[in-house]
C-alpha positions in Angstrom: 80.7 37.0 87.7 82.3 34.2 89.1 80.5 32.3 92.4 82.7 29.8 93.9 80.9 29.1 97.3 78.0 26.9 96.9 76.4 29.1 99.9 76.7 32.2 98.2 75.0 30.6 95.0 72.2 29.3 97.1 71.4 32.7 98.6 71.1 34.2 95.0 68.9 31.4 93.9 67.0 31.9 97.0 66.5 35.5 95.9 65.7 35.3 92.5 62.2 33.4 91.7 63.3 32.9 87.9 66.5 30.8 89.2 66.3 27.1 90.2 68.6 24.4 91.0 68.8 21.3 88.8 71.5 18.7 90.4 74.6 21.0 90.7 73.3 23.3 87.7 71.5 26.5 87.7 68.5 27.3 85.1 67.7 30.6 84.9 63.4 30.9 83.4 62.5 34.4 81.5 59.0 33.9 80.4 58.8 34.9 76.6 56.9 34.7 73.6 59.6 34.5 71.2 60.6 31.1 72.9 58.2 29.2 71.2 60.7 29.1 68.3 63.7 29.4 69.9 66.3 27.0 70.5 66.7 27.9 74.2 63.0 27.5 74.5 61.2 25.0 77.0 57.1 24.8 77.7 57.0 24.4 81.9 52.8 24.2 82.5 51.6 25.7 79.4 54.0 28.9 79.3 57.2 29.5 77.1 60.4 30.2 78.2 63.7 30.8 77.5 66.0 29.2 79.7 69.9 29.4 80.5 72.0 27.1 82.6 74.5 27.9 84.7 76.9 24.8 85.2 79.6 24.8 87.5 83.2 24.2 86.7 86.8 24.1 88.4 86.2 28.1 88.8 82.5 27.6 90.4 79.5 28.9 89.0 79.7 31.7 86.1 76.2 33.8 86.2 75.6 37.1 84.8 76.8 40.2 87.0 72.6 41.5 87.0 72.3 38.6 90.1 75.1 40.1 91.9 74.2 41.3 96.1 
C-alpha cells in the first residue's frame, strides 16, 4: 500500500506501537527470537528484533497493506 500524505502516515504510526519514525523513514519492530541471527536483527534494551524500514520515495511511503485504516 502506497501512503503519499505525510499526515496519513503519522496517524498509522500513531496507531501502531511497533512503528516509529527515524528522520523521514519508518522502522517497523516485531520482537523475535530468531533475530538474534538474522540479518534484519537489532538488540533495542536487551530484546531482539527484527526490524523493517519503510523509506519514502517519489511515490511516498510503501508499507504493508496489514497497517491499512
Amino acid at each position: 500500500m502506497i501512503i503519499k500524505s505525510l499526515n496519513t502516515m503519522e496517524k498509522i504510526v500513531n496507531k501502531n506501537t511497533n512503528l516509529f519514525w527515524r528522520g523521514w523513514n519508518v522502522i517497523d519492530l516485531k520482537e523475535s527470537e530468531i533475530a538474534k541471527t538474522s540479518p534484519m536483527g537489532i538488540r533495542v534494551k536487551n530484546k531482539w528484533y527484527i526490524h523493517r524500514i519503510y523509506s519514502p520515495d517519489r511515490n511516498g511511503w510503501n508499507i504493508p497493506n496489514k497497517y491499512k485504516d
